[in-house]
NULUMKOL-749503 format. One record per residue (C-alpha): residue in one letter; x, y, z. Coordinates in nm, 3 decimals. Example, Ala and Ser with C-alpha at 12.3 -4.5 7.8 and 13.67 -1.06 7.14 Angstrom:
2
+-----+---------+---------+---------+
: res :      c1 :      c2 :      c3 :
+-----+---------+---------+---------+
:   A :   1.230 :  -0.450 :   0.780 :
:   S :   1.367 :  -0.106 :   0.714 :
+-----+---------+---------+---------+
END
This chain:
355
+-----+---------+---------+---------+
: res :      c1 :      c2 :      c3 :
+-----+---------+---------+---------+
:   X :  -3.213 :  -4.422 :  -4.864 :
:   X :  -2.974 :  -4.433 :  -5.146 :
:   X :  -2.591 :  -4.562 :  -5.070 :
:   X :  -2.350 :  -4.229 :  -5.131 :
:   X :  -2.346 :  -4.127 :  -5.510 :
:   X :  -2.019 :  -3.908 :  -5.549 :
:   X :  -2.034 :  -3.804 :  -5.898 :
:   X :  -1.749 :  -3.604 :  -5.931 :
:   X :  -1.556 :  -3.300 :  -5.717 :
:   X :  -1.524 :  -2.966 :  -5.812 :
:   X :  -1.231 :  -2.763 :  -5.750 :
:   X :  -1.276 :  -2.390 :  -5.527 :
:   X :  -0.983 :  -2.160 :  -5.624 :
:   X :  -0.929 :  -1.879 :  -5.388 :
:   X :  -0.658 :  -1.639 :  -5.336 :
:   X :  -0.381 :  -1.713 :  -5.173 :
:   X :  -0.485 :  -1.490 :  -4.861 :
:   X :  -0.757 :  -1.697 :  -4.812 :
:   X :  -0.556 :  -2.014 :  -4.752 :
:   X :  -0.637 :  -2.031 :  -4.394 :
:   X :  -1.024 :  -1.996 :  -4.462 :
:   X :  -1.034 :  -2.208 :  -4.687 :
:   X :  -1.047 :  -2.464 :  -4.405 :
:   X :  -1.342 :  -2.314 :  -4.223 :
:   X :  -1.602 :  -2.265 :  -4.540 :
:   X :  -1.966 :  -2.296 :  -4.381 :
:   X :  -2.201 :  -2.198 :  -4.631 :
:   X :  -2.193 :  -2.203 :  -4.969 :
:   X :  -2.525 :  -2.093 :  -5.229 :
:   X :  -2.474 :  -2.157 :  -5.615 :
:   X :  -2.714 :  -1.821 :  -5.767 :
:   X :  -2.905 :  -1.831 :  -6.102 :
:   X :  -2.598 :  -1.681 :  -6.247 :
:   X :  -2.381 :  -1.957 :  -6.161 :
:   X :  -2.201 :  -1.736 :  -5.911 :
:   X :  -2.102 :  -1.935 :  -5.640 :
:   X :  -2.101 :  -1.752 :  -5.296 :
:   X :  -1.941 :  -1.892 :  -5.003 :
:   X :  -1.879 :  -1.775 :  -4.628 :
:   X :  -1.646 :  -1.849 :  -4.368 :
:   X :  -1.713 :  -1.924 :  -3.981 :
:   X :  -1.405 :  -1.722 :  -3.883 :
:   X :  -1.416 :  -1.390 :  -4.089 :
:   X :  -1.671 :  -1.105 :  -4.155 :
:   X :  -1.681 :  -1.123 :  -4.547 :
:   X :  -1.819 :  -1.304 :  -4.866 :
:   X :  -1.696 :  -1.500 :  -5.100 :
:   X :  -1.721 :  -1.489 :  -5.498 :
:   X :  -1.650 :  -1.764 :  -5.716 :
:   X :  -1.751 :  -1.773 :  -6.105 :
:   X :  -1.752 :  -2.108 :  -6.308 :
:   X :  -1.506 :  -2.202 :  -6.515 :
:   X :  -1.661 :  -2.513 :  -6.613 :
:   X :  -1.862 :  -2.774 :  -6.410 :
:   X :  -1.575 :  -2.917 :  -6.236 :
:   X :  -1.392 :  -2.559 :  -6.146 :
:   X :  -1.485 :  -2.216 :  -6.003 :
:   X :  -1.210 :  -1.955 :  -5.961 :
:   X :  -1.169 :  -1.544 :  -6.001 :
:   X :  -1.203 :  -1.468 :  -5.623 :
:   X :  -1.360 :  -1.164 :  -5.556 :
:   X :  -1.384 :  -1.101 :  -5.166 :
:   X :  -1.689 :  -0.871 :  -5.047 :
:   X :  -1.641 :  -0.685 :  -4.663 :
:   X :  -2.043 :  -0.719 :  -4.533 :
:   X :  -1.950 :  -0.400 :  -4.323 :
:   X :  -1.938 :  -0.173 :  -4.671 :
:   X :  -2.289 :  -0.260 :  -4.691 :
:   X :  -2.384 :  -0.308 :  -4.391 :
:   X :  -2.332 :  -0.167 :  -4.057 :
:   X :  -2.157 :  -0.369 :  -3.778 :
:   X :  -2.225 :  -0.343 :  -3.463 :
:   X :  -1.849 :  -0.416 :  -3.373 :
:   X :  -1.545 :  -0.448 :  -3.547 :
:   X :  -1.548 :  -0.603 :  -3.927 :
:   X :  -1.223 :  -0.768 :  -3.775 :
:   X :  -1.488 :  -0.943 :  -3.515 :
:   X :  -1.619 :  -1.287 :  -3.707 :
:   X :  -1.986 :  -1.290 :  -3.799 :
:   X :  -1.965 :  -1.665 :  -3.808 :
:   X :  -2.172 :  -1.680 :  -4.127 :
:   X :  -2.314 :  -2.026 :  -4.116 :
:   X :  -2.586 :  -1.995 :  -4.415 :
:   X :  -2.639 :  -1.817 :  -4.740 :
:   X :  -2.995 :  -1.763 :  -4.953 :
:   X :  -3.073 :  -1.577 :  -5.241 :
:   X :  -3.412 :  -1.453 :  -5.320 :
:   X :  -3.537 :  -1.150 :  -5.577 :
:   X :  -3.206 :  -1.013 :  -5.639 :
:   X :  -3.086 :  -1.019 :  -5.255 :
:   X :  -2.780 :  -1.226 :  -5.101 :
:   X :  -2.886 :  -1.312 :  -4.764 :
:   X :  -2.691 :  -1.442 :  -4.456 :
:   X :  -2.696 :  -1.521 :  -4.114 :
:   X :  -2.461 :  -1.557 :  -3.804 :
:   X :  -2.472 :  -1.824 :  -3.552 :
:   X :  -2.652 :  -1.587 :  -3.322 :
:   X :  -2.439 :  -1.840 :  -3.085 :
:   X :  -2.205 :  -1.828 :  -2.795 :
:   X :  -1.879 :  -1.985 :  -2.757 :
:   X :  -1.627 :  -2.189 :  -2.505 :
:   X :  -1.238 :  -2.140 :  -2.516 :
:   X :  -1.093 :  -2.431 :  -2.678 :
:   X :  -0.763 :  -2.571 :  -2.487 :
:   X :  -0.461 :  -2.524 :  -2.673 :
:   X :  -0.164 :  -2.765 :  -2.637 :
:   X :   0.091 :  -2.474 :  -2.580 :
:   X :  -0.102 :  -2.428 :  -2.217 :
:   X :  -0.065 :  -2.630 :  -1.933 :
:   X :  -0.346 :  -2.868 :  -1.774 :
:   X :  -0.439 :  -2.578 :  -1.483 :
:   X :  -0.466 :  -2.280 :  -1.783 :
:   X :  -0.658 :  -2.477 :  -2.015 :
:   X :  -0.931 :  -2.589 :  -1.764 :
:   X :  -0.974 :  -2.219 :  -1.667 :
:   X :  -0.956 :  -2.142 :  -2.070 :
:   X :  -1.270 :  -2.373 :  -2.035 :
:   X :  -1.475 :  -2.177 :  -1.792 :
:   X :  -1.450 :  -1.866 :  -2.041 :
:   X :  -1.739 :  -1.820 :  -2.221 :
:   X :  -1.854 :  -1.515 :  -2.489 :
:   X :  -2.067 :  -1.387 :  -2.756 :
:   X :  -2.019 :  -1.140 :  -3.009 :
:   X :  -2.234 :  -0.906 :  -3.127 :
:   X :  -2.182 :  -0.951 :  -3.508 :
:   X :  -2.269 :  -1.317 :  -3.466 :
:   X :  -2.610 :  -1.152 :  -3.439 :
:   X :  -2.666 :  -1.061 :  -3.797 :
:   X :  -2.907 :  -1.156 :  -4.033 :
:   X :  -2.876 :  -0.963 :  -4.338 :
:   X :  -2.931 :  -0.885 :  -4.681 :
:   X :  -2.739 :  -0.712 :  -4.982 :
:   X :  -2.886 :  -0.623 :  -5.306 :
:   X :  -2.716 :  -0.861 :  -5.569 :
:   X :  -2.697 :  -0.754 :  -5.936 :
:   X :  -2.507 :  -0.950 :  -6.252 :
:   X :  -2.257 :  -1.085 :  -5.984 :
:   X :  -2.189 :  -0.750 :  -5.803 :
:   X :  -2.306 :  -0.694 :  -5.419 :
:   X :  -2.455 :  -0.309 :  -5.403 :
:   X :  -2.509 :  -0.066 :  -5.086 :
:   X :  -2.886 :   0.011 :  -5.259 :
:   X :  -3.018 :   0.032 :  -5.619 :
:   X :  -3.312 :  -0.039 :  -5.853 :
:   X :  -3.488 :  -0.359 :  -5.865 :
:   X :  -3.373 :  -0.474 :  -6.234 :
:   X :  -3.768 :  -0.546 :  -6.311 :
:   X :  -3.935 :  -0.268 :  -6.154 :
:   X :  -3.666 :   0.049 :  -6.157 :
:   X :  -3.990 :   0.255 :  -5.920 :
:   X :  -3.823 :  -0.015 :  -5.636 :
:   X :  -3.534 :   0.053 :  -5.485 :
:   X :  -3.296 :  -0.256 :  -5.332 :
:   X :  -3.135 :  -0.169 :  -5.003 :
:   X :  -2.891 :  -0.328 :  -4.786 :
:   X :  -3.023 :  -0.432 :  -4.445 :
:   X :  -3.064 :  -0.619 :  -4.117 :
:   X :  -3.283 :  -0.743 :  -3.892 :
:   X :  -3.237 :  -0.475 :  -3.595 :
:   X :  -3.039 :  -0.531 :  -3.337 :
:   X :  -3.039 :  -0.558 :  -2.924 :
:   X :  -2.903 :  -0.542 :  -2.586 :
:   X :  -2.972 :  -0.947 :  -2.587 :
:   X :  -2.841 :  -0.993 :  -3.046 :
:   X :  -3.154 :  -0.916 :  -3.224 :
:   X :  -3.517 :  -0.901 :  -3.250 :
:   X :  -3.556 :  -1.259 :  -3.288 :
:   X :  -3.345 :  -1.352 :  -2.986 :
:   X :  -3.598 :  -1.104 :  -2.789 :
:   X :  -3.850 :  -1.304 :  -2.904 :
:   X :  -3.691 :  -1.645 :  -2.825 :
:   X :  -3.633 :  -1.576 :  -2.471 :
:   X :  -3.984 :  -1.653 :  -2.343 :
:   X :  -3.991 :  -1.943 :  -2.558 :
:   X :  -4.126 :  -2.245 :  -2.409 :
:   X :  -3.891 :  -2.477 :  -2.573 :
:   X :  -3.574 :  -2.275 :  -2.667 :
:   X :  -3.610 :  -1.966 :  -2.409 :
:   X :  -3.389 :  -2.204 :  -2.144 :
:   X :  -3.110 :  -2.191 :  -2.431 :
:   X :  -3.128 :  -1.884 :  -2.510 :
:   X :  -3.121 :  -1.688 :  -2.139 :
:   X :  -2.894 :  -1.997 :  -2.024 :
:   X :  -2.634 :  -1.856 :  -2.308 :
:   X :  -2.546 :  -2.232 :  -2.352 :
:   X :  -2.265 :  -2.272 :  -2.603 :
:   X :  -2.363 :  -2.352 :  -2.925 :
:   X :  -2.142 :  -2.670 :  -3.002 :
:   X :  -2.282 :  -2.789 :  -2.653 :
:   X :  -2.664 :  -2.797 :  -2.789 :
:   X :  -2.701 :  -2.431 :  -2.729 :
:   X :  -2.901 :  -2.215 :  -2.954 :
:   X :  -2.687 :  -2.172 :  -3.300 :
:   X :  -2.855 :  -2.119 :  -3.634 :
:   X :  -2.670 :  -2.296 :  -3.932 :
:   X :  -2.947 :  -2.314 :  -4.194 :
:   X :  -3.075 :  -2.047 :  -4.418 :
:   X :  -3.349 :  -2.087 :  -4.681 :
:   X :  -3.582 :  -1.821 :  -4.821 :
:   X :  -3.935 :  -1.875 :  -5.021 :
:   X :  -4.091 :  -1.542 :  -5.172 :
:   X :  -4.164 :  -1.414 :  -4.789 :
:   X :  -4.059 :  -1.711 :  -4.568 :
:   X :  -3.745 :  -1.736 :  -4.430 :
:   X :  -3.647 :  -2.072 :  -4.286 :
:   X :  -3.380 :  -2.063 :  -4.020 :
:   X :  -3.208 :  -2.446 :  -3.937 :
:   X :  -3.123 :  -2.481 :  -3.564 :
:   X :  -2.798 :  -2.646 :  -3.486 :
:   X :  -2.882 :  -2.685 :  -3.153 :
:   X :  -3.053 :  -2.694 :  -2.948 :
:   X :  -3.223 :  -3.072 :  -3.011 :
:   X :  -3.518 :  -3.116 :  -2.805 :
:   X :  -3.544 :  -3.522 :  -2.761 :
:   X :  -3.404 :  -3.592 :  -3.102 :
:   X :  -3.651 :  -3.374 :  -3.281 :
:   X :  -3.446 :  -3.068 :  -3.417 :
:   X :  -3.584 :  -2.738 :  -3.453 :
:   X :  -3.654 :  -2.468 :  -3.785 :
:   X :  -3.784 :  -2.116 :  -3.718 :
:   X :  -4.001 :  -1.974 :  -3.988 :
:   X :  -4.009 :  -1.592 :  -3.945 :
:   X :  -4.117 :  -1.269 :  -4.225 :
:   X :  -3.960 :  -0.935 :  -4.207 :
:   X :  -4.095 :  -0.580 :  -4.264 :
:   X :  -3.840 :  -0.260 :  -4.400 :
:   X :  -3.928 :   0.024 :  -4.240 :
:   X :  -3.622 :   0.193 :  -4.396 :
:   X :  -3.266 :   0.319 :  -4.290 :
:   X :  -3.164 :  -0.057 :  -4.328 :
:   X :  -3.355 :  -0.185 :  -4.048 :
:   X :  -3.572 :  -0.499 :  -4.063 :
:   X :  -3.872 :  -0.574 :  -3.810 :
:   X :  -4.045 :  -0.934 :  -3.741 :
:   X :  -4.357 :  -0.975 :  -3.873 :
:   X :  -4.653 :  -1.132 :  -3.649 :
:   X :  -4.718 :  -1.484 :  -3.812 :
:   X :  -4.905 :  -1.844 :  -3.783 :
:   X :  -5.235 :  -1.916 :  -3.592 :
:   X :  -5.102 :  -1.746 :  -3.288 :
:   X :  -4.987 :  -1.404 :  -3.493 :
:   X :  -4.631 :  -1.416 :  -3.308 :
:   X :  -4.301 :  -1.288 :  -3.435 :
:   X :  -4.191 :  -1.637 :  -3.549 :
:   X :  -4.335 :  -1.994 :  -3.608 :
:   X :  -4.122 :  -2.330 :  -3.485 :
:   X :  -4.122 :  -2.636 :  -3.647 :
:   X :  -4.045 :  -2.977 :  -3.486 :
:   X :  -3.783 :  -3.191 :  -3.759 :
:   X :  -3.696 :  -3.555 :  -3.673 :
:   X :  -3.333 :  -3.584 :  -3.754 :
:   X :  -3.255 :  -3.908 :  -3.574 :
:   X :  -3.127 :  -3.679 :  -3.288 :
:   X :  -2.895 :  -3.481 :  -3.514 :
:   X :  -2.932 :  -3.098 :  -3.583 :
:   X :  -2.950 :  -2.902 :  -3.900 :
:   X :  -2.625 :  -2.785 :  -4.064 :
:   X :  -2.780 :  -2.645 :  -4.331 :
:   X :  -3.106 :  -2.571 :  -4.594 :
:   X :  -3.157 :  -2.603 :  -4.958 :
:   X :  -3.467 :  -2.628 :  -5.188 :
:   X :  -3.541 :  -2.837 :  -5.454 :
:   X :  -3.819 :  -2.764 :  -5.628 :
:   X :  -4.062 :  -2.685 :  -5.291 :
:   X :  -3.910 :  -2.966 :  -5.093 :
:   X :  -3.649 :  -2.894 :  -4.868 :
:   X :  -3.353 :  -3.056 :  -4.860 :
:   X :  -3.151 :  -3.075 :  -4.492 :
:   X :  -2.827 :  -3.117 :  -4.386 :
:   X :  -2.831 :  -3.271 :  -4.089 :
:   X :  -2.520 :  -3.353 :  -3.832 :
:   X :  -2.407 :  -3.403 :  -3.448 :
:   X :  -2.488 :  -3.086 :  -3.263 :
:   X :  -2.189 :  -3.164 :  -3.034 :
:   X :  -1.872 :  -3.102 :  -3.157 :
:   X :  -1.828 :  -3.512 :  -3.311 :
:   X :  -1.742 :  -3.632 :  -3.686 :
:   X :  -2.076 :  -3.749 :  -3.777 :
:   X :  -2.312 :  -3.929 :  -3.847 :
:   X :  -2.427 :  -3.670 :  -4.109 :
:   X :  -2.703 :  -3.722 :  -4.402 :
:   X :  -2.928 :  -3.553 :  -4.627 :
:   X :  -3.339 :  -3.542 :  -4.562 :
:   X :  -3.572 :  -3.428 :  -4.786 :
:   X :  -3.871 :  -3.248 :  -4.637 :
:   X :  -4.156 :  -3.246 :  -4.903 :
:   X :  -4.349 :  -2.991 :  -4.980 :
:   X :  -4.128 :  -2.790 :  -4.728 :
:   X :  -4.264 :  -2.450 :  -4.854 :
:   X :  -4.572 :  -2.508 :  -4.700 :
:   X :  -4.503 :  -2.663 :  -4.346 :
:   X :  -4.802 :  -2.671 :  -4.113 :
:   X :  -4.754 :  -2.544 :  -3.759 :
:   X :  -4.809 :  -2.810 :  -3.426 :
:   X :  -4.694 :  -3.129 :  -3.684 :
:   X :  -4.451 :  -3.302 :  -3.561 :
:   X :  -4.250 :  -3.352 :  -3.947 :
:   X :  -4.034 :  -3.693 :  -4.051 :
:   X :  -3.857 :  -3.646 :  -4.349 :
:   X :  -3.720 :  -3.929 :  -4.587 :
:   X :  -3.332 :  -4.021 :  -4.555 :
:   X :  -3.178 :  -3.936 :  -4.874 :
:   X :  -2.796 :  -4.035 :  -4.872 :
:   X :  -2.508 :  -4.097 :  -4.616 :
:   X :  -2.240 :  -3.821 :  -4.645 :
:   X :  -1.882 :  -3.955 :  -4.587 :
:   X :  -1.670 :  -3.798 :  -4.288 :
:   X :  -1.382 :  -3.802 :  -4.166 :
:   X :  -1.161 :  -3.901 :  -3.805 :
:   X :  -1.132 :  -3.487 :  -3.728 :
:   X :  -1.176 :  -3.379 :  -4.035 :
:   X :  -1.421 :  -3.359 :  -4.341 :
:   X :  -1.719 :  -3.253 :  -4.160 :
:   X :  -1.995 :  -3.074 :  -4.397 :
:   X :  -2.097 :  -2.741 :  -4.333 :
:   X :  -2.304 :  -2.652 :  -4.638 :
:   X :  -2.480 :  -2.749 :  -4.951 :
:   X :  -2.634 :  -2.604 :  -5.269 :
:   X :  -2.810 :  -2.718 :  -5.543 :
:   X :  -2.599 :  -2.800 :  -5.840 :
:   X :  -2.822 :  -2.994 :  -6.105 :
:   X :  -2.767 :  -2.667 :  -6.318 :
:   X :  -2.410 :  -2.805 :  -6.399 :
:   X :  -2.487 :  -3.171 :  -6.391 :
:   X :  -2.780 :  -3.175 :  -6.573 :
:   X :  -2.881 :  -3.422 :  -6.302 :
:   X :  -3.052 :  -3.382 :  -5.983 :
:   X :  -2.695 :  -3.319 :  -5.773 :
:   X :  -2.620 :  -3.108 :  -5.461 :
:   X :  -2.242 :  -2.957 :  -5.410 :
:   X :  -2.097 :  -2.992 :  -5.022 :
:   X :  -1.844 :  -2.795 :  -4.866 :
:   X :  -1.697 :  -2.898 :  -4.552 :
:   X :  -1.549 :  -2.782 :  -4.249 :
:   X :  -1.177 :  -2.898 :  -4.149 :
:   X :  -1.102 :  -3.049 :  -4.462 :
:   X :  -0.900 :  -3.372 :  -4.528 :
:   X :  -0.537 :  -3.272 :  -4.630 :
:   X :  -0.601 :  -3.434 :  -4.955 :
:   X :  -0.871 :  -3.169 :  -5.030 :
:   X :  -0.608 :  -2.877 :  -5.013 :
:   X :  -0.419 :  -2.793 :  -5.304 :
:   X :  -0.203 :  -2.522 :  -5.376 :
:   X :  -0.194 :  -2.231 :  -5.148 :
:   X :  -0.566 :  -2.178 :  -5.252 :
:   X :  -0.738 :  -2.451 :  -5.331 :
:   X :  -1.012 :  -2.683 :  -5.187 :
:   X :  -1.240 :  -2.998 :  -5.341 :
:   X :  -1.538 :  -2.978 :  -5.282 :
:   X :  -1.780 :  -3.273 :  -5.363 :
:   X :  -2.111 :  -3.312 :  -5.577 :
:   X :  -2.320 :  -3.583 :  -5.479 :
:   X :  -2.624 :  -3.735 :  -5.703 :
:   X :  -2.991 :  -3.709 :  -5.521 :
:   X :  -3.110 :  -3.991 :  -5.695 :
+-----+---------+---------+---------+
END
């Protein structure tokens, strides 16, 4: 395990009605263009940034999801979009597909804030895992695959239910995370929250916040079928030809914040499924693409990641050796040290060597 390698920060330059969001970024996902797309726990749209140089992305371009896709409520309703992937000319992302307590709020007294605490709720576009075509920079409703104009691209989403989705259907005879999922267990409070996203050709890799079984944290591994009118079905996979496949990730007890490749290992970001500052780290997972089901998996500890007393807490991570011309991952965080704001718009992000 290396010591932490900060090679340098980058700057994020939004517009200046993003300045509240900028303190809630959750995923971020550098593309082969060098766009740099980012999404917020708190809204229901994408983010566009294009590189200046290595050490700045600006021109803000903000994308609603609901043009492209539908929403099942509101697009003033939060998707909480906690990862981002891109694969064959398609921007992915994905939800929480968690619930939520009421926070207290020091305007309340003691008696109102321990009822605030009882409340709990779920909202349906927290359920969405989705994809928009993605062409030279631009999202798009539908259009040609670039390579092969007799495809068509289409927006779409894995369909929805009574209980969120397909997959949550699935879950909730689980033997493991079924209890999480029907006990609709908060997800800061080791409920069921997804926070990673990774795609390989057909594999989609989903990181599970919570919940942590033991100290062993949990990835799903699912495929999807189009069968049109922007709906997406699971596909029966693994020995036992169900609708997903878990795998069982020893984190030292933490869960997974987020997913990245390099190369076909998989990189993890890994942090406190309960709502603390840290510990958080980096794993690497090798040979990630091909993960065998029943194996228990123990990846290497690659770096430390600072954090902060309230603040500073990473949320996402994306390749960046493109700009460094070094093997590097970029980190966005969560609740961001004063001294990362600047401007009305602004944020620092950091880029950290992987040795």
């Amino acid at each position: 395990m290396d010591n932490v390698s900060l090679l340098n920060q980058v700057i994020l330059k939004f517009k200046d009605g993003f300045k509240e969001h900028r303190e809630d970024v959750s995923a971020v996902r550098l593309t082969p263009d060098k766009y740099l797309w980012l999404g917020s726990d708190e809204t229901s749209t994408l983010e566009r940034l294009s590189a200046v140089d290595s050490q700045t992305f600006d021109q803000h371009k903000q994308f609603v999801v609901a043009n492209f896709i539908e929403l099942p409520m509101s697009e003033d309703q939060e998707i909480d979009i906690e990862g981002i992937a891109y694969s064959d000319y398609y921007l992915w992302f994905v939800g929480s597909h968690s619930w939520k307590r009421k926070k207290p709020k020091s305007k309340k007294t003691d008696i109102e804030n321990i009822e605030r605490l009882t409340k709990l709720e779920s909202e349906a576009n927290r359920y969405i895992l989705g994809r928009i075509p993605l062409i030279d920079g631009e999202l798009l409703p539908s259009c040609p695959h670039p390579e092969n104009p007799n495809e068509q691209l289409t927006s779409a989403k894995l369909y929805l239910t009574n209980r969120g989705n397909l997959l949550m259907d699935a879950l909730a005879s689980d033997p493991h995370l079924g209890a999480f999922v029907e006990a609709t267990i908060p997800g800061k409070e080791n409920g069921f929250d997804i926070e990673g996203l990774a795609i390989y050709q057909n594999k989609i890799f989903l990181g599970l916040r919570g919940p942590v079984l033991r100290g062993w944290a949990v990835m799903l591994e699912i495929e999807l079928e189009d069968i049109g009118l922007g709906r997406l079905l699971l596909k029966k996979v693994g020995e036992q030809k169900k609708q997903y496949k878990k795998h069982f990730i020893y984190l030292n007890g933490l869960g997974i914040r987020d997913l990245c490749w390099d190369g076909e290992d998989l990189l993890i970001l890994a942090g406190p499924t309960m709502d603390l500052d840290g510990p958080v780290r980096v794993y690497r997972l090798k040979d990630g693409v091909n993960l065998q089901e029943n194996v228990l998996s123990k990846p290497d500890i690659v770096m430390e990641i600072p954090y902060g007393n309230s603040e500073d807490h990473a949320e996402g991570m994306t390749l960046f050796t493109d700009f460094t011309q070094k093997p590097s991952i970029m980190v966005v965080y969560d609740s961001p040290a004063q001294v990362r704001l600047q401007g009305d718009g602004d944020v620092i992000a950091d880029v950290f060597g992987l040795g």
